[in-house]
C-alpha positions as CSV (number, residue, x, y, z in Angstrom):
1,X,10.2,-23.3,-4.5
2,X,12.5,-26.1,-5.9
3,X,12.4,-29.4,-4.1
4,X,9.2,-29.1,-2.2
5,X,6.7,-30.7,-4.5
6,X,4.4,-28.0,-5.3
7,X,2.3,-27.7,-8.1
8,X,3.6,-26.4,-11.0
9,X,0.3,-24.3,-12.6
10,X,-1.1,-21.0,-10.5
11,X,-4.6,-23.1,-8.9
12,X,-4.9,-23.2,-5.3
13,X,-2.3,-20.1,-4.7
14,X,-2.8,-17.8,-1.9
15,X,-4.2,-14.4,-3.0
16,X,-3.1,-11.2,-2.0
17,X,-6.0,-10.1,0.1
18,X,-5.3,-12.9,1.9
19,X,-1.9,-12.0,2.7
20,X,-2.8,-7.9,3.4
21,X,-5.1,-9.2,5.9
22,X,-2.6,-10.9,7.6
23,X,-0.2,-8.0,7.5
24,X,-3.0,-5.6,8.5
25,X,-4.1,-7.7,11.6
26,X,-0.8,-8.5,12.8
27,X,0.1,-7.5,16.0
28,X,3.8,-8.0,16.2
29,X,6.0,-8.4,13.0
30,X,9.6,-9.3,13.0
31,X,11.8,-7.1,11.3
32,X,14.9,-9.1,10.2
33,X,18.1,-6.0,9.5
34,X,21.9,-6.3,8.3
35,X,24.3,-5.6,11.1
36,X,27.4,-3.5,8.9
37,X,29.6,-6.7,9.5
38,X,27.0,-8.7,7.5
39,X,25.4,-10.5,10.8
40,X,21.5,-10.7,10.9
41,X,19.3,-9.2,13.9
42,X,16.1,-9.8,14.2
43,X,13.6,-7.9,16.4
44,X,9.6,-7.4,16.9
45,X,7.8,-4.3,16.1
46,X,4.4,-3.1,16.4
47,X,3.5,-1.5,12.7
48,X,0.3,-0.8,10.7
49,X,0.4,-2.2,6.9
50,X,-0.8,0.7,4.9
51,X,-1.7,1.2,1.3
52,X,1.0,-1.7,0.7
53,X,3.5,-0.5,2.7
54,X,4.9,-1.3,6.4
55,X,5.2,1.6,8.8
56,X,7.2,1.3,12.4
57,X,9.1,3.6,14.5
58,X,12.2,2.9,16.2
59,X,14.7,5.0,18.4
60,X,16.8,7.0,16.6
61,X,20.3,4.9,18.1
62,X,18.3,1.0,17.8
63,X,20.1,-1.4,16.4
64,X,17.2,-1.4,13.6
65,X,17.8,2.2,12.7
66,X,21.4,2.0,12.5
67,X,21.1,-1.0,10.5
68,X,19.0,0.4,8.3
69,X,20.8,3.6,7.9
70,X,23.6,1.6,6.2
71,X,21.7,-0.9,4.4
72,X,18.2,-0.5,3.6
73,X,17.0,-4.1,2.5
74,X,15.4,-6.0,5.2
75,X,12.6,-8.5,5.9
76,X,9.4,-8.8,7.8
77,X,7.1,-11.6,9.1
78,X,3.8,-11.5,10.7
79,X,3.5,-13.0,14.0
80,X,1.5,-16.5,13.2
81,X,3.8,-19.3,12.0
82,X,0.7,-20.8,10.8
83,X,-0.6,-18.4,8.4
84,X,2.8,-16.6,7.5
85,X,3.7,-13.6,4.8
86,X,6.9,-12.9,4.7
87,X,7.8,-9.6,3.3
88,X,11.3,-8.9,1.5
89,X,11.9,-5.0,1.3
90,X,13.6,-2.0,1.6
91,X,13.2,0.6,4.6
92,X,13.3,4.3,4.0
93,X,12.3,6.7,6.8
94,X,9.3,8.6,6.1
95,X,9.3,12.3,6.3
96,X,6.5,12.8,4.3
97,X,3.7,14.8,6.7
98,X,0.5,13.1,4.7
99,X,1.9,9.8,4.8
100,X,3.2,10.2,8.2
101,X,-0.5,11.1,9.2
102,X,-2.1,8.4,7.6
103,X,0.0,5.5,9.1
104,X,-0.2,7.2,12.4
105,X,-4.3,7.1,12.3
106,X,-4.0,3.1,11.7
107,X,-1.2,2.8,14.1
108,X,-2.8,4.7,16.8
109,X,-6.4,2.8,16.0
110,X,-4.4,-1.1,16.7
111,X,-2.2,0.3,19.8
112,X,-4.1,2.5,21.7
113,X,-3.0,4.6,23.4
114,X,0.6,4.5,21.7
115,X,1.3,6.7,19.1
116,X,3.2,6.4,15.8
117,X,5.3,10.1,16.7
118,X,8.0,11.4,14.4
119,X,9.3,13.2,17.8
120,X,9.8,9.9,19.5
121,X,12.1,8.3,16.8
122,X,12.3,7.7,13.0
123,X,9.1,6.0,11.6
124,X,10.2,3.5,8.7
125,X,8.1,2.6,5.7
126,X,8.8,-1.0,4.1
127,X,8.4,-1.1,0.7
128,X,7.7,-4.9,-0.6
129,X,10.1,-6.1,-3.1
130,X,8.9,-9.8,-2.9
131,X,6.8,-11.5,-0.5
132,X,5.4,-15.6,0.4
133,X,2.6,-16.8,2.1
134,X,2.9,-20.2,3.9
135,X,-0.5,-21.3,5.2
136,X,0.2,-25.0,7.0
137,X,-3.3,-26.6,6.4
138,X,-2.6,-26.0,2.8
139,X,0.9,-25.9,2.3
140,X,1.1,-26.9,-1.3
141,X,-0.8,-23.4,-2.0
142,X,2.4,-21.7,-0.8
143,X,2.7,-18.6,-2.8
144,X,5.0,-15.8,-4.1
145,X,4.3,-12.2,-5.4
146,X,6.6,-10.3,-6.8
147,X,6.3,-6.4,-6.9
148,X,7.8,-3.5,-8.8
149,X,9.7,-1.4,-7.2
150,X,8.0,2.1,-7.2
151,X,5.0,2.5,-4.5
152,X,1.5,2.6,-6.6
């Protein structure tokens, strides 16, 4: 991060697990899309972070979906300004039955009773490209991960 006086070697950085528990306990995440006329819109979610991955549901005719129908890359925060990951990704929708299960266990386990439903409207999966976590108390332990680009 040029300019903002951080250290230059890797001590003090945030680790990962500390960012996955933020993403996992999150109860709202804003989901940043690409309007087709290049204008941003920005919207909460609910979502469960699974296995490295972001899954959400929106209706099928949301600005979100219809967004992400045309362009894919997006970007999602958790909910605390003070302890923030921000992830930079790319949505598919899942049609996948396993995976669809899996996310809709942890889904249904942090919303109760609402359900992560296929029926009800596309369900999403963000797939990190690059992410930061900001943590205010420390802010010179600001921190970027980079990821490759196929799901392990």
């Amino acid at each position: 991060m040029p300019g903002y006086g951080l250290p230059r070697s890797t001590k003090g950085l945030l680790a990962w697990t500390w960012a996955e528990r933020r993403l996992t306990q999150s109860h709202n995440y804003w989901l940043t899309t690409t309007r087709p006329d290049g204008r941003p819109h920005t919207m909460i979610v609910w979502g469960a972070w699974v296995d490295g991955c972001l899954y959400f549901s929106t209706g099928a005719q949301s600005r979100k979906a219809r967004n992400l129908a045309v362009n894919p890359h997006c970007v999602v925060a958790t909910e605390k300004a003070h302890e923030a990951v921000i992830v930079e990704g790319e949505a598919a929708p899942v049609t996948d039955g396993e995976v669809i299960r899996s996310a809709a266990l942890h889904y249904a386990r942090k919303y109760k009773p609402w359900k992560l439903d296929p029926n009800m409207g596309p369900i999403f999966e963000v797939r990190p490209r690059v992410a930061f976590g900001l943590r205010e108390k420390t802010f010179k332990s600001a921190t970027r991960w980079i990821f490759d680009a196929v799901k392990n």
